[in-house]
C-alpha positions in Angstrom: 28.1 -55.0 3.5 32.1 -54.3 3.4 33.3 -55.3 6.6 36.3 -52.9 8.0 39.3 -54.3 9.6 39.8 -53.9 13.3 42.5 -51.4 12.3 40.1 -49.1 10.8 37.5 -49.4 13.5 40.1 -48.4 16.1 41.1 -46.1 14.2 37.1 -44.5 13.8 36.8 -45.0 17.7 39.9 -42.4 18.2 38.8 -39.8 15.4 35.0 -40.7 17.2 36.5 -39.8 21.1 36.4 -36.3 20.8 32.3 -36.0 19.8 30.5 -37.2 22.7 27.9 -33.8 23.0 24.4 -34.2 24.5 22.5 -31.6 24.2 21.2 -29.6 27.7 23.2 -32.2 29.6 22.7 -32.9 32.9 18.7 -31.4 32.8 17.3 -33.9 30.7 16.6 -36.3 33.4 18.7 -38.8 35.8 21.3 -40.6 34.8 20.9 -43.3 37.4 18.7 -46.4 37.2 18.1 -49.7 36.1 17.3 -51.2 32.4 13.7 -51.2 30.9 11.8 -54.2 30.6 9.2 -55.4 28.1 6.2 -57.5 27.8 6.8 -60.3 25.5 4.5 -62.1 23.0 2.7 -65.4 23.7 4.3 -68.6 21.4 7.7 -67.4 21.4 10.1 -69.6 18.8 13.6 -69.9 18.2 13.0 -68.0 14.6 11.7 -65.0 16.3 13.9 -61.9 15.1 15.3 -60.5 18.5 16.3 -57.1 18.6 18.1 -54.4 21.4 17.1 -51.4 21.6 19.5 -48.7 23.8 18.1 -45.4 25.1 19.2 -42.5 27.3 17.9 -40.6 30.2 15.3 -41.8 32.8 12.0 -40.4 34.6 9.2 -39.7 32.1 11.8 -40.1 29.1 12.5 -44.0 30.4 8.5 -44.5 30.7 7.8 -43.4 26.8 10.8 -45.5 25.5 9.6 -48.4 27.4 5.7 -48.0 26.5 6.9 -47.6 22.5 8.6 -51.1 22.9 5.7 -52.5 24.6 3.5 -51.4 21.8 5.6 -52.5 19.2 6.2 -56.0 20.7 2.1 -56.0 21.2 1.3 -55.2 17.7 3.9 -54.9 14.9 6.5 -57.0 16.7 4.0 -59.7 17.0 2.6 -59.6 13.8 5.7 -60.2 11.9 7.6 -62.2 14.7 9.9 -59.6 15.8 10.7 -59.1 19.7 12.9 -55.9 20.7 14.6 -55.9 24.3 15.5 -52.1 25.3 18.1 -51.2 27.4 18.2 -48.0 29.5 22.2 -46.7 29.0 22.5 -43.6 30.9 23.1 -39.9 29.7 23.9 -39.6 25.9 27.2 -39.4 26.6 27.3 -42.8 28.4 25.6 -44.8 26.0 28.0 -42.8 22.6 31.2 -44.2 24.9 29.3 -47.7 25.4 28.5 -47.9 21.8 32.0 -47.7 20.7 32.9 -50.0 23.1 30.6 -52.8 22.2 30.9 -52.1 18.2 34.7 -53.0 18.7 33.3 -55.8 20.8 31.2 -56.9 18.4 28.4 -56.5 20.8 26.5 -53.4 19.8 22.8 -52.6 20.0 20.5 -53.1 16.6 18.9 -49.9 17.1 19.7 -46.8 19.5 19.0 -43.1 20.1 22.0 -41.2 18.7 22.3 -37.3 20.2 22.1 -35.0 17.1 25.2 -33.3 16.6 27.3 -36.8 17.3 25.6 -38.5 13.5 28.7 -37.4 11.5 31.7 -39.1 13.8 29.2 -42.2 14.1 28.7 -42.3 10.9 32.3 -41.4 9.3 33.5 -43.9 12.1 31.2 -46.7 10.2 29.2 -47.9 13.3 25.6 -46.7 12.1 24.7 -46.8 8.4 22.3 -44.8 6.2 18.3 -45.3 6.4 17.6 -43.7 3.2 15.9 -46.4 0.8 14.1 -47.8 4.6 12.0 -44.7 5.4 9.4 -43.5 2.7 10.0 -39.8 1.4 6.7 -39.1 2.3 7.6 -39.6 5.9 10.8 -37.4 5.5 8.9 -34.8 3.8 6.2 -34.7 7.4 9.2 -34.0 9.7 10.0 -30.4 10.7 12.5 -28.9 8.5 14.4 -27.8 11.7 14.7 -31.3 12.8 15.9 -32.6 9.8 19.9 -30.9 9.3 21.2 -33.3 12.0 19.6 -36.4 10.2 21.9 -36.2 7.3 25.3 -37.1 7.0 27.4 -35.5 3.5 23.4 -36.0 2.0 23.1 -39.3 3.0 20.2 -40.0 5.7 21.5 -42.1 8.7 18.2 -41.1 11.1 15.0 -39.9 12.0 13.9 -37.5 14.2 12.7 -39.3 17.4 13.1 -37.1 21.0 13.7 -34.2 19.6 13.7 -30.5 21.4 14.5 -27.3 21.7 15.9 -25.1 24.8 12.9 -23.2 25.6 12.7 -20.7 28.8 11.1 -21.5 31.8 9.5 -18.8 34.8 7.9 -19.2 37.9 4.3 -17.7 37.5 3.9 -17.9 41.1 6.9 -16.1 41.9 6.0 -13.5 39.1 2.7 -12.9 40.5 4.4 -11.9 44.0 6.6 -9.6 42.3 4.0 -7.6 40.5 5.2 -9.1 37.0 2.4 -10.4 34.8 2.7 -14.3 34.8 1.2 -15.0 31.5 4.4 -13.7 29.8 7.7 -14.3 29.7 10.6 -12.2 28.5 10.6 -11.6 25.0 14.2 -9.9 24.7 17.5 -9.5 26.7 16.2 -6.0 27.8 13.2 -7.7 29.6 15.1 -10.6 30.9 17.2 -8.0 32.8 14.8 -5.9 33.6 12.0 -8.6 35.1 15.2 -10.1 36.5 15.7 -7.2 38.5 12.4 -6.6 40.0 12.4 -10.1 41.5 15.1 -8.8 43.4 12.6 -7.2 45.5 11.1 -10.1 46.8 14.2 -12.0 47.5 15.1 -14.2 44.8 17.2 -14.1 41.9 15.8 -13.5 38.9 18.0 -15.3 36.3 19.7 -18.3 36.5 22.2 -20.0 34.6 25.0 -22.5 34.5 27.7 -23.0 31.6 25.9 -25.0 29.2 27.3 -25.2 25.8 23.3 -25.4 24.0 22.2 -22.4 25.8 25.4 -20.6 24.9 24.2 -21.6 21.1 20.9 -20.3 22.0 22.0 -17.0 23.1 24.6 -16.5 20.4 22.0 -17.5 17.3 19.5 -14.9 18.9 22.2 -12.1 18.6 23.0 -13.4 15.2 26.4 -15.0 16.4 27.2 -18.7 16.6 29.6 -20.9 18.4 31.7 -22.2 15.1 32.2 -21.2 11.1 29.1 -22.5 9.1 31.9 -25.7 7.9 32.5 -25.7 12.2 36.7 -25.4 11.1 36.9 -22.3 13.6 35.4 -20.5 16.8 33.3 -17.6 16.5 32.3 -17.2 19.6 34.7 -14.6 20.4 33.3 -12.6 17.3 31.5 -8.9 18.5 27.9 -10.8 18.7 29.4 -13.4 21.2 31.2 -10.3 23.1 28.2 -8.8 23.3 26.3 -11.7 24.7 29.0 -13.0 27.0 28.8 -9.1 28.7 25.2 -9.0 28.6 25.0 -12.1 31.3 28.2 -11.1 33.4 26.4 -7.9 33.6 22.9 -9.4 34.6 25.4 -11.1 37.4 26.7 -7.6 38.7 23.7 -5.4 38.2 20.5 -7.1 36.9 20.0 -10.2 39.9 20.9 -13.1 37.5 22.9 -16.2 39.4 25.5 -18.7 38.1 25.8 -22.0 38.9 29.5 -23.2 38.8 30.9 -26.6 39.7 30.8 -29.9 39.5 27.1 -29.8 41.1 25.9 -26.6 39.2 22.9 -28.3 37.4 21.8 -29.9 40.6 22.3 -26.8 42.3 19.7 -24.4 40.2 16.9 -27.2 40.0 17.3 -27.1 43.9 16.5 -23.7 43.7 14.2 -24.4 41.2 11.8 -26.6 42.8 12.6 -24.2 46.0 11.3 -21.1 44.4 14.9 -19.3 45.1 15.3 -18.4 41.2 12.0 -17.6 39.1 13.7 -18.2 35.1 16.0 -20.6 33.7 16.3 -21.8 30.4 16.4 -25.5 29.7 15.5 -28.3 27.2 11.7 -28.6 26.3 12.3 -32.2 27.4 11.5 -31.3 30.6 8.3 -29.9 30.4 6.8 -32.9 31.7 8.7 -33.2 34.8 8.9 -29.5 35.6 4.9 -29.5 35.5 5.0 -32.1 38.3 7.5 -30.9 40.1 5.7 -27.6 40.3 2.1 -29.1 40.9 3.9 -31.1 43.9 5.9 -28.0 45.4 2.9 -25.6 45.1 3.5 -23.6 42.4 3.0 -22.8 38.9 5.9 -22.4 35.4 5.2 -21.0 32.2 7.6 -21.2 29.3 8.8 -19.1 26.9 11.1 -18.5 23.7 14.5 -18.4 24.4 14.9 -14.1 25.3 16.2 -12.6 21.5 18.1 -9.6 21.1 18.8 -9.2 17.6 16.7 -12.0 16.1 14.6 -16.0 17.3 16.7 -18.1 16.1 17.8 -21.4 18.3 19.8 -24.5 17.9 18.1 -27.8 18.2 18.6 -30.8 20.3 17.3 -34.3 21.2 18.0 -37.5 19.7 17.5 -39.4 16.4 17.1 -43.0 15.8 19.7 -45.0 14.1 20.6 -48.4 13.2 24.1 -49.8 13.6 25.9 -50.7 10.4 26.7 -54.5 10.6 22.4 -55.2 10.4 20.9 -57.4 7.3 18.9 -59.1 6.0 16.1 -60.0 8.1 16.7 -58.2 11.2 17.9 -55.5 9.2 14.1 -55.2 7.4 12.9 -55.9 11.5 14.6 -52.8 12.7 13.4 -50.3 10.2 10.0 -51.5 11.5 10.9 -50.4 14.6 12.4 -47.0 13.6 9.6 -46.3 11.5 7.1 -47.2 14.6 8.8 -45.7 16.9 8.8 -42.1 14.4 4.9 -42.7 12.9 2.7 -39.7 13.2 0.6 -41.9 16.3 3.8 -42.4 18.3 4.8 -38.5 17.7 1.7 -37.6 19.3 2.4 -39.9 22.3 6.3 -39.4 22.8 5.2 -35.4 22.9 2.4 -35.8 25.4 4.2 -38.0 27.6 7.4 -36.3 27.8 7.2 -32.5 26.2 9.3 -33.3 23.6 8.7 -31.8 20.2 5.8 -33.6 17.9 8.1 -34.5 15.3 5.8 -34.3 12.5 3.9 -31.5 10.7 0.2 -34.0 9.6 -0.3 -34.2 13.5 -0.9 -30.4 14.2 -4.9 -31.0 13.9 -4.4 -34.1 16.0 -7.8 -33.8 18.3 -5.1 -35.4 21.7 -2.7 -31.7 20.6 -5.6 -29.7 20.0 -7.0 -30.7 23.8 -3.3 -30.7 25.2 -2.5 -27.4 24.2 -5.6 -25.8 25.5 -5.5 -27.6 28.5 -1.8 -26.8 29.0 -0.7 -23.7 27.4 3.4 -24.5 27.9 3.2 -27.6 25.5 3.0 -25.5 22.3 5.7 -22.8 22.8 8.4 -25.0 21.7 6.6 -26.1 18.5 5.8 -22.3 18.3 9.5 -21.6 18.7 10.7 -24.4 15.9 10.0 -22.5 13.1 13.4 -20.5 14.1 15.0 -24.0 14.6 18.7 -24.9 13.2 20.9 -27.9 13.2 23.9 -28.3 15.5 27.7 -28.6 14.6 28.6 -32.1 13.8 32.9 -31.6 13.9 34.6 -34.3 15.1 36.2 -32.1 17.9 33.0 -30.2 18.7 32.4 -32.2 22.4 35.8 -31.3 23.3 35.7 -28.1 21.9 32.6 -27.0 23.6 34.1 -28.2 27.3 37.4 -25.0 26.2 34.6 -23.1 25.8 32.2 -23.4 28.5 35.5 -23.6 30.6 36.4 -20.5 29.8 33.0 -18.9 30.2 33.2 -20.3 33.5 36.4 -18.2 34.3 34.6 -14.9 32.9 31.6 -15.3 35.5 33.3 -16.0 37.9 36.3 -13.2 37.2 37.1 -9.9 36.5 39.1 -10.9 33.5 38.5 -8.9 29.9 36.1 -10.6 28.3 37.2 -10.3 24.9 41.1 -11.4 25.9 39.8 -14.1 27.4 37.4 -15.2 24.5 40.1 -14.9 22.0 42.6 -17.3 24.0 39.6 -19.8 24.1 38.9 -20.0 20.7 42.7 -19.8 19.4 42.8 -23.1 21.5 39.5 -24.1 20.1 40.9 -23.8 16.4 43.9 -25.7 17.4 41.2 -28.6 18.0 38.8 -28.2 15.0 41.5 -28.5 12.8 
């Protein structure tokens, strides 16, 4: 492979600074703890292929990246003398800023979970390189189509959807039941988010509640046929008459229909407190944490349901999670050992698993009739609304700028809920300096 000169890596690692987005940060699970461990294999030589593996986020997310490597060093990994250490790196945020750091370094991972919309500035930067002739087309063809925009980089595939989600909504049946509501549904539209918002009122918590998050502002937007940036993502469009719209419908819901916002540093702490408190009754958030919101209401003593994200002029949300990807200085050998492990770690058996543990999406399409869904799903209902909802699933913006560009944003969102100022002034100042930075 053509090796770059440190100039142009540098060079990559600036142009790469400004793309650090995780999607639904700050729910998706602590960013504090220590690295994962693995079992090894019995007989281990000095020509067994060693391999690091990095991945994000902790609870039950840390458990099912931990018990893949396991079962790959157990089966696969010990077949064909292969032995992967994984390394737990914080949010994805954390581990993009690490990986840069160790590529220049020379000291990056072989394999590593890659947030979606951050593929292009990784892969234009030259620190991950393209899968394409590694994965069989008949294991492209199984993923979701939804799933699949943020794999591909100018046509070229540089990953495979691993942890991948949706922001799905979430109620407290319990609460719902106590204010008359009926807790097998959700709101379907903005009219009934306001209006079951309101009557929650009665019993003394909000109804709504929300912080500035740049994937639920996508959410929002796509279901009022809006979007945060241009389909080429050269130029904000969140400031058009859909994101008016939407930006009025929630600082209305703050004034008149019992929604909350969450500002500050501590905001996303703040509403699972409440959460897990039963002071707010709907939030939206990443499917990823179906698994931990099911415990955490089963310990609290009380019950969630989940819903699509609440349309108003059509179902349509962005996608999230991560993909896995293998850094661009791999051959040879332990190049062929890491797309064994990318294509374990993404088989239709592993899909199943990383969905039941965690709540993240099944990945593939063949596993539908898979008798350990089919039980899941009847068993527990909230499982399946997110694969329900992916049929109106679309990629996220991959601009360089796009993590900086989304902090302007949500910035200025922040001012709007929390001020009297005109919304559309104020939206129009934010995306002129948003432009200034796409371009």
């Amino acid at each position: 492979m053509k090796k770059r000169t440190t100039t142009c890596i540098l060079a990559a690692m600036m142009a790469l600074s400004a793309c650090l987005s995780g999607c639904s940060t700050g729910t998706s699970g602590s960013a504090s703890a220590s690295s994962g461990t693995q079992g090894t294999s019995s007989g281990e030589s000095s020509d067994i292929i060693q391999l690091t593996y990095w991945y994000s986020w902790q609870d039950k997310i840390a458990e099912n990246n931990v018990e893949r490597i396991q079962e790959f060093n157990e089966t696969v990994g010990k077949e064909n003398g292969i032995q992967v250490t994984a390394e737990y790196q914080g949010t994805y945020d954390d581990l993009h800023s690490k990986l840069k750091s160790a590529f220049v370094a020379n000291e990056e991972p072989d394999v590593c979970v890659m947030e979606i919309a951050s593929m292009k500035p990784f892969a234009d930067g030259g620190i991950i390189q393209p899968i394409q002739e590694m994965v069989a087309q008949e294991d492209v063809d199984d993923f979701y189509p939804g799933l699949m925009e943020n794999c591909y980089v100018d046509g070229v595939l540089y990953g495979v959807p691993y942890l991948r989600s949706t922001p799905v909504l979430y109620y407290n049946k319990t609460l719902f039941e106590k204010a008359g509501l009926v807790s097998e549904k959700g709101p379907s539209d903005w009219k009934e988010l306001a209006s079951m918002s309101k009557q929650l009122a009665d019993i003394g918590v909000s109804g709504y509640g929300f912080v500035s998050d740049i994937w639920i502002y996508e959410a929002f937007l796509r279901c009022n046929s809006g979007d945060t940036v241009n389909e080429d993502w050269t130029r904000a469009v969140f400031n058009s008459q859909q994101g008016v719209e939407m930006t009025q419908f929630l600082r209305d819901g703050l004034r008149e229909n019992n929604f909350k916002y969450y500002s500050g540093n501590n905001a996303s702490d703040a509403i699972k407190t409440d959460e897990v408190n039963q002071k707010v009754a709907m939030w939206v958030a990443s499917t990823a944490n179906l698994s931990n919101n099911l415990q955490l209401a089963s310990d609290n003593g009380y019950e969630i349901g989940t819903a699509f994200i609440p349309k108003n002029t059509q179902n349509k949300v962005p996608t999230g999670g991560c993909n896995l990807v293998m850094t661009s200085r791999l051959e040879g050998k332990k190049k062929e050992a890491a797309a064994m492990l990318i294509n374990f770690m993404s088989s239709k058996d592993s899909a199943v698993k990383n969905h039941i543990k965690t709540g993240y999406l099944p990945t593939r399409k063949s596993i539908s009739s898979d008798e350990r869904l089919v039980e899941l799903y009847e068993k527990t209902p909230q499982y399946k609304v997110a694969l329900d909802q992916l049929q109106y699933g679309s990629g996220r913006p991959m601009a360089q700028a796009y993590t900086e560009m989304t902090k302007t944003y949500q910035e200025g969102m922040d001012k709007i809920m929390t001020t009297d100022t005109d919304i559309q002034e104020a939206l129009d100042e934010c995306a002129a300096a948003c432009d200034s930075l796409l371009k």
